[in-house]
C-alpha positions in Angstrom: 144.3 73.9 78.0 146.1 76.9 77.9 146.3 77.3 81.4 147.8 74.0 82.0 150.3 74.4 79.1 151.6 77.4 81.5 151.3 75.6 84.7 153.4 72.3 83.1 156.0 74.9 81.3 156.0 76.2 85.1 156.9 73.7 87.1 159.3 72.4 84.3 161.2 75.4 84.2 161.3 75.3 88.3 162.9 71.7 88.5 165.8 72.9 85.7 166.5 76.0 87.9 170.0 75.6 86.5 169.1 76.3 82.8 165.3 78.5 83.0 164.6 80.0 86.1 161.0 81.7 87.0 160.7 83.9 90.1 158.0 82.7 92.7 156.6 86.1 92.4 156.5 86.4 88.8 154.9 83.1 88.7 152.2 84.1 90.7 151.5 87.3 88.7 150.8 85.7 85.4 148.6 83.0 86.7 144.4 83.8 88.8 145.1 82.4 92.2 143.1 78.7 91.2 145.9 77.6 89.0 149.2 78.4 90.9 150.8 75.1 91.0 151.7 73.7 94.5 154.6 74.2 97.1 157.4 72.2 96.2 158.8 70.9 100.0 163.0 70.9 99.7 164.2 68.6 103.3 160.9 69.4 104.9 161.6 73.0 103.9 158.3 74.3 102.3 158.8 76.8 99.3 162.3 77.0 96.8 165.2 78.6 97.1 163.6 81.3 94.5 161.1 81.6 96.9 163.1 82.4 99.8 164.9 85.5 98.0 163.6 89.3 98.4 161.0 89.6 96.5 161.0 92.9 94.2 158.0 95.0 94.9 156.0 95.7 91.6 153.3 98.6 91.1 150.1 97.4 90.3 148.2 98.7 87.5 146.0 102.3 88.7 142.4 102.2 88.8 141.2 104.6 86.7 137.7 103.4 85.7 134.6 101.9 87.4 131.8 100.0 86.4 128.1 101.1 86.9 126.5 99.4 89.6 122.7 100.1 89.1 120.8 97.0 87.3 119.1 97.7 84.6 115.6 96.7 83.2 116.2 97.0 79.3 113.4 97.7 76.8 113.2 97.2 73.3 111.0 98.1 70.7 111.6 98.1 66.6 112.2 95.9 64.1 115.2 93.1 64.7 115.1 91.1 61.9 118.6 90.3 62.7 118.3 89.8 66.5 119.2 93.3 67.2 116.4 93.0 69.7 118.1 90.6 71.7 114.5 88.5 72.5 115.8 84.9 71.6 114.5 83.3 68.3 111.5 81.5 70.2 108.1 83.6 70.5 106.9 84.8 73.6 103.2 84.9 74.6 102.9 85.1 70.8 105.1 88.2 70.5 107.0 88.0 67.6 110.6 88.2 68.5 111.5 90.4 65.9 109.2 93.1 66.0 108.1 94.6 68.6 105.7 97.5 67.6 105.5 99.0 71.5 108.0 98.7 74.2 108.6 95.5 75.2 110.8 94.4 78.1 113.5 92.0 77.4 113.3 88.9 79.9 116.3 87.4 78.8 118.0 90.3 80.5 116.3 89.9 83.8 117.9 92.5 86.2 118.0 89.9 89.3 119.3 86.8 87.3 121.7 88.4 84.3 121.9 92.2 85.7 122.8 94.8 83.1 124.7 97.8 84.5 125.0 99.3 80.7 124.1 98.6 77.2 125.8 100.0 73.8 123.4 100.2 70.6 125.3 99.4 67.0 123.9 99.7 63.6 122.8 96.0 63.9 124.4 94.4 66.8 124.6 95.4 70.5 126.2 94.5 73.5 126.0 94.9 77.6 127.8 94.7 80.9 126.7 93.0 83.3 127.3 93.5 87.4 129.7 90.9 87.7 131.5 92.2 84.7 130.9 90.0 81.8 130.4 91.0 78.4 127.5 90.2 76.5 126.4 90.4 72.6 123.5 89.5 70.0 122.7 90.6 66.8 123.8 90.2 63.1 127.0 88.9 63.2 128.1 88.9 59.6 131.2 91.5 60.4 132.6 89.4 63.5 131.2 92.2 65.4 129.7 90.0 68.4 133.3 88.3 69.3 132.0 84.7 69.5 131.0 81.6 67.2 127.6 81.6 65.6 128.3 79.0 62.8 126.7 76.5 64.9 123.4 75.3 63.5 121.2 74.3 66.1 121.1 70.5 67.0 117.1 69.8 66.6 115.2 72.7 65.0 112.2 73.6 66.5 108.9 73.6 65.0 107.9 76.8 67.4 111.7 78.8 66.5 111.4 81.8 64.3 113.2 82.5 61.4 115.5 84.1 63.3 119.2 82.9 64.1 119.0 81.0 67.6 123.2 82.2 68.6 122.6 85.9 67.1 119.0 86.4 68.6 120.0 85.3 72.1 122.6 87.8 74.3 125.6 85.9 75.0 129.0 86.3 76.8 132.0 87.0 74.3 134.5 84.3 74.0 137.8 84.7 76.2 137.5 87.9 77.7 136.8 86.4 81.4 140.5 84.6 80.7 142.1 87.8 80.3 142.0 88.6 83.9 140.6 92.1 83.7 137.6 94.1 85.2 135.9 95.5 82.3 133.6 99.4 82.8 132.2 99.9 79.4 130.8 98.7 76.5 131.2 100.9 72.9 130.2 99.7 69.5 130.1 101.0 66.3 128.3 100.0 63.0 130.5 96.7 62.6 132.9 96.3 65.8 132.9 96.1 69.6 135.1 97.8 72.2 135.3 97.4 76.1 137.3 99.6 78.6 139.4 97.8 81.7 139.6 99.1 85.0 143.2 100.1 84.2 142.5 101.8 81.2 143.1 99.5 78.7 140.9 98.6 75.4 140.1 95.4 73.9 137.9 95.4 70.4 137.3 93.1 67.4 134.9 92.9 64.6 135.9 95.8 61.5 135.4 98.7 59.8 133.9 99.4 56.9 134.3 102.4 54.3 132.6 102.9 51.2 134.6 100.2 49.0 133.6 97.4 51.8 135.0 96.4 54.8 139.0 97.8 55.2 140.0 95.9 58.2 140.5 96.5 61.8 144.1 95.8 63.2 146.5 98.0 61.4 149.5 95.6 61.5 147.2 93.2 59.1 146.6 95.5 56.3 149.4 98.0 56.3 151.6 97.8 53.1 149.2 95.3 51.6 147.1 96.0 48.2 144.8 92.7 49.4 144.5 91.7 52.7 143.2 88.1 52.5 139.2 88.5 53.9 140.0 86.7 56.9 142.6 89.3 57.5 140.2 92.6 57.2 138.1 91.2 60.5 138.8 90.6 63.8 136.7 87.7 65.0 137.8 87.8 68.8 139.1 90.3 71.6 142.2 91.7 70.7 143.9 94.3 72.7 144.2 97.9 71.1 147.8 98.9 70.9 148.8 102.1 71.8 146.0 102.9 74.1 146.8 103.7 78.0 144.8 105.1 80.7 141.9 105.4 78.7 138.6 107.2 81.0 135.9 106.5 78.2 135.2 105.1 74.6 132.5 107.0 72.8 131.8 105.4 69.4 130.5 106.5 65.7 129.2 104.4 62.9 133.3 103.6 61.7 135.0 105.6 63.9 135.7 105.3 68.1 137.0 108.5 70.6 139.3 107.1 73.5 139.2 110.2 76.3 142.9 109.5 78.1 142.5 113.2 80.4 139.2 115.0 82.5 137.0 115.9 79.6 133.9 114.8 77.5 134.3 113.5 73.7 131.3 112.6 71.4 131.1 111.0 68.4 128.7 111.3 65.5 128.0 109.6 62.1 131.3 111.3 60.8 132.3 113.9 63.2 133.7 114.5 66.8 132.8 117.2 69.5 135.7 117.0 72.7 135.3 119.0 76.2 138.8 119.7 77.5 139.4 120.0 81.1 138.4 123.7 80.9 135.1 123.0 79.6 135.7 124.4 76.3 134.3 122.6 72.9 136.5 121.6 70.2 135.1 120.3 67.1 136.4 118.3 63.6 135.6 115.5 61.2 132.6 116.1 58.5 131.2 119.1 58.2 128.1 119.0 55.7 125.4 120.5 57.1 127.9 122.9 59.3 127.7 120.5 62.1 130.8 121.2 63.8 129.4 124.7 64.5 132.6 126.0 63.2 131.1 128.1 60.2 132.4 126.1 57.2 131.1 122.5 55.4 134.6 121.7 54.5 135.6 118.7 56.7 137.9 119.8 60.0 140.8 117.9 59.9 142.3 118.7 63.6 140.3 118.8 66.9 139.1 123.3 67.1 137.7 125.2 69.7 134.2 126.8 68.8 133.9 130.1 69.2 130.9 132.8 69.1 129.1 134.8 71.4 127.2 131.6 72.6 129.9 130.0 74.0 132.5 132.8 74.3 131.9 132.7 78.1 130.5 129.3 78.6 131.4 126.2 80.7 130.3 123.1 78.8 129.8 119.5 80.7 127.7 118.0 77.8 128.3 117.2 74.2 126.2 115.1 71.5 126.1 114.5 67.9 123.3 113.9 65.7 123.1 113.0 62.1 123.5 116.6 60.7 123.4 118.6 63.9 125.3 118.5 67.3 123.8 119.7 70.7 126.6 120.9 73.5 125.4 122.2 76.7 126.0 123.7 80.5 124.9 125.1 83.6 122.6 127.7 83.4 121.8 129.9 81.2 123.7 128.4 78.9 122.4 126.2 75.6 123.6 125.8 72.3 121.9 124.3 69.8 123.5 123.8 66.2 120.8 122.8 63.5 121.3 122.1 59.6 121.4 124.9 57.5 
């Protein structure tokens, strides 16, 4: 509908060229190829007198990002009690479908029919990119956090369903993003939200985040100034684009906090802190430091990104960088290893 709101505002705007006027060219840049209205024919003249100006060259948007191209057979194994498992809510050759005590291959992400290039693991949701660039979620939904409608009961219940919730269980594509007109390279998720990356650079997310009062909201602009934002208000139900963010490279994503990597470099997140790799492949560390995971010999919390230092790494080149719970791994070519360990 909303495309043919634009077409009909279109073609109105064409045939009052005296009051609105709508360059051919711009025209065709806000609208995919299958809905540009027709050629208007002036005296057996094909095209408009806008059409017949100079058009003005615009730059297209860079490149900066591609997507995997490798299909991928994804396993599971755990406990999804919540479809974080992502097998449907119906048994399979009496496997329960939200246990699986071994691995267990997950058919409804068959690599030939659906194709997953890469998968993002949350607290209790995940989601996946397919090869021909859609976006798909499944698991608890409760924060938003899987961008789509799951208040649907199902029609007819079946006497062979589990207990488990038919629209959570099952991996499904997230509403509007295929409208937006971009060609999405990653998938990031944290404990209660869900972030892709463009081709361009750009970042769409939704869903919220949560600190330890509840959940505190997820678009600045709707809680800012405001003692009680209205619960609707603290979460972001569908894709929304993230302000301020340009020529993104990667997303790496904590339990309530997300990295965006805009230059040549590696970032990490962990439970509460960050590791980054500049350009130089030097570390720099910040966030929580309990448990002196930041390597930077304190358990104060680092408030601004700092380079590590110390004979290990004095004369290193880093090109790796992870975070565990209380401990954070970095490493390089040979000889070089760091390992940073609680205590």
């Amino acid at each position: 509908m909303a495309d043919q709101a634009a077409m009909q505002i279109k073609r109105e705007s064409s045939e009052q060229e005296s009051v609105i006027e709508v360059p051919a060219a711009e025209a065709r840049r806000e609208m995919p190829p299958a809905a540009r209205p027709p050629k208007r024919r002036i005296n057996n003249v094909e095209g408009s007198a806008a059409e017949a100006r100079p058009r003005k060259r615009t730059a297209k948007a860079k490149v900066t990002n591609e997507a995997p191209t490798t299909r991928l057979r994804v396993v599971v194994f755990g406990t999804g009690d919540g479809g974080e498992l992502g097998l449907g809510p119906y048994p399979y050759h009496d496997g329960n479908p939200a246990l699986a005590v071994r691995p267990r291959i997950n058919r409804l992400l068959n690599p030939v029919s659906v194709g997953v290039v890469q998968v993002a693991v949350g607290g209790m949701h995940c989601a996946a990119l397919t090869h021909d660039g859609r976006v798909l979620t499944w698991g608890v939904n409760d924060s938003k956090a899987l961008g789509r409608d799951t208040t649907t009961p199902s029609a007819s219940p079946d006497a062979n369903e589990s207990d488990l919730h038919t629209l959570e269980s099952t991996p499904m594509e997230v509403s509007g993003l295929s409208e937006l007109g971009h060609v999405f390279t990653q998938v990031a998720v944290t404990d209660n939200a869900t972030f892709v990356l463009t081709a361009t650079g750009l970042v769409y997310g939704w869903g919220t985040f949560f600190g330890s009062d509840g959940p505190y909201g997820f678009l600045k602009a709707n809680i800012q100034g405001r003692n009680r934002p209205r619960p609707e208000e603290l979460f972001q139900p569908t894709p929304v684009q993230i302000a301020g963010l340009r020529d993104v490279k990667e997303l790496v994503a904590g339990v309530n906090h997300v990295l965006a990597l805009t230059h040549n470099g590696t970032v990490a997140a962990g439970i509460d802190d960050s590791l980054a790799i500049n350009a130089t492949g030097k570390v720099l560390a910040w966030g929580f430091s309990d448990g002196y995971r930041t390597g930077l010999n304190t358990e104060e919390s680092v408030q601004r990104p700092t380079l590590l230092s110390g004979k290990a790494v004095h004369d290193a080149t880093f090109t790796f960088a992870g975070c565990g719970g209380q401990f954070s791994v970095i490493a390089g070519p040979a000889p070089t290893v760091l390992i940073e360990l609680d205590g």
